[in-house]
C-alpha positions as CSV (number, residue, x, y, z in Angstrom):
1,X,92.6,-30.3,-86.5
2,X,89.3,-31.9,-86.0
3,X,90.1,-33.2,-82.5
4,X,91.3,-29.6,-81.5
5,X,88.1,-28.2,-83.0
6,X,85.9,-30.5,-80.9
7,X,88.2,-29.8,-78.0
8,X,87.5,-26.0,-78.1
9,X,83.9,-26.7,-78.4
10,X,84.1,-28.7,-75.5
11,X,85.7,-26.5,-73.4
12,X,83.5,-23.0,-74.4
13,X,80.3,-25.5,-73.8
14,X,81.7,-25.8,-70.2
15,X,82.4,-21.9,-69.9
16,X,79.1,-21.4,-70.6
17,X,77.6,-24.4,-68.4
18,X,79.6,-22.6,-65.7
19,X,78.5,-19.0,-66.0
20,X,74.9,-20.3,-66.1
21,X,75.0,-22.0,-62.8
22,X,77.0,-19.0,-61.5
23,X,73.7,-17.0,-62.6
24,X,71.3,-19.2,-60.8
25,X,73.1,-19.9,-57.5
26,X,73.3,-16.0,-57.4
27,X,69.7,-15.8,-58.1
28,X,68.5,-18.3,-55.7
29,X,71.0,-17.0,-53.0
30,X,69.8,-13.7,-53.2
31,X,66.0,-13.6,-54.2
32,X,64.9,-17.3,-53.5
33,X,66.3,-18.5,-50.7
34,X,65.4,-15.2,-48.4
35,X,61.7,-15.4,-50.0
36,X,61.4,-19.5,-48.7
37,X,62.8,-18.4,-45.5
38,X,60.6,-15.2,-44.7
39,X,57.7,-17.9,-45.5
40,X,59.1,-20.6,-43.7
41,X,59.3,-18.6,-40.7
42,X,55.9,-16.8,-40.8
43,X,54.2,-20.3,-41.4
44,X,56.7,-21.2,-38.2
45,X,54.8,-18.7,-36.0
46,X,51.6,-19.3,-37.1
47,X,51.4,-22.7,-35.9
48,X,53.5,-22.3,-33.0
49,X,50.9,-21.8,-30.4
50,X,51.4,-18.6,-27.5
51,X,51.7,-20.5,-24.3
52,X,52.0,-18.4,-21.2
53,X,55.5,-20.1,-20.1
54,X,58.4,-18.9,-18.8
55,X,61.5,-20.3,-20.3
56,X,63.0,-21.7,-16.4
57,X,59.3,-23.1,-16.4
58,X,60.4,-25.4,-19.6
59,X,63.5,-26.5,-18.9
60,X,62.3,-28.1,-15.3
């Protein structure tokens, strides 16, 4: 009975374990992730400088 006991504890430990990383990839897939993206891509634009090229010019 003991070993059954533990086993159940075991498993609802891991139920629980689960649901919390279902929580936070959720989170961070919804509200983080964007967030560190708008950011990445506004710091991207401020230190991309605005040179007057065309994009044939580049490639030659």
């Amino acid at each position: 009975m003991n070993q059954f006991n533990r086993a159940v504890l075991e498993f609802e430990k891991f139920t629980e374990i689960a649901s919390n990383a279902g929580r936070t990839l959720c989170l961070v897939g919804k509200q983080y992730k964007p967030q560190a993206l708008s950011k990445v891509e506004e710091l991207k634009q401020k230190i991309t400088p605005l040179l007057p090229f065309e994009e044939d010019e580049m490639q030659a």
